[in-house]
N, C-alpha and C positions, 0 to 999 in steps of 0.2 A: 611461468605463466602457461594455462591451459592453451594446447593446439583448438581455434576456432571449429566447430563443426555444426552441418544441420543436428547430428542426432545430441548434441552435448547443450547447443541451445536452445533447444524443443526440452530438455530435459530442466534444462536451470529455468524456466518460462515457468513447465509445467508444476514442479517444485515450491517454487515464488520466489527466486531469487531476480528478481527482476532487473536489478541494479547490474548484476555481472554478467546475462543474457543481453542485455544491451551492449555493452562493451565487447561480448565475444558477438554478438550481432554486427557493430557493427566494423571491428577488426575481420570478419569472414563477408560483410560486403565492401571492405577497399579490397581484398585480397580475390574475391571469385565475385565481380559485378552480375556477370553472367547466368549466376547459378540460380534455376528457376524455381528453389526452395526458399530462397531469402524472404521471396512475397510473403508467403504462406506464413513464416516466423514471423515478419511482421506484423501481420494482423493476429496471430495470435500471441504477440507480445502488447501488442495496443489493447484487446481486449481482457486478457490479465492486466492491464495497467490500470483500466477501468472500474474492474473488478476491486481493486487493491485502493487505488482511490475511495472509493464509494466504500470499501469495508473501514477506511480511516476515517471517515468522515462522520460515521454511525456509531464508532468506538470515541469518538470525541462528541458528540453530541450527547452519549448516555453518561460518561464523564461530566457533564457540564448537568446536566439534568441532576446527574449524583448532589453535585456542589448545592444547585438550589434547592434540591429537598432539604440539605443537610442545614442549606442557614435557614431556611421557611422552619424547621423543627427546631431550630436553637432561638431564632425570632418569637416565637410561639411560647418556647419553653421562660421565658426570661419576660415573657409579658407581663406587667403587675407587676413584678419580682423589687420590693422599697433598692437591694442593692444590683440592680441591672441598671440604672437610672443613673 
């Protein structure tokens, strides 16, 4: 396992490994409470979180957008058709 560090969680943050910056987040805040860089990775893993949220959520919309072109085009194609019926 990676030794917890500010500059190694700033880096998996900035990255987008967001899943293992938490983890080494927050294994280096049980271990250094104190350390007055923890803040700072927080909010800059909240705002990648954000970020990553909202880019999933626009990749699943254009996805689903895909779908209903695809049947509205095959709906349309198959209108009238004696063997669509």
């Amino acid at each position: 396992m990676l030794k917890p560090t500010l500059t190694l969680v700033r880096l998996h943050i900035d990255q987008g490994y967001l899943a293992t910056a938490r983890r080494l987040l927050d294994t280096l805040a049980a271990t250094a409470p104190d350390d007055p860089g923890i803040a700072d990775l927080e909010r800059r893993w909240a705002a990648a979180a954000v970020v990553a949220r909202r880019r999933a959520s626009t990749e699943m919309l254009r996805r689903l957008l895909a779908r209903v072109r695809k049947a509205r085009t095959r709906e349309i194609a198959t209108r009238g058709a004696a063997w669509a019926k």
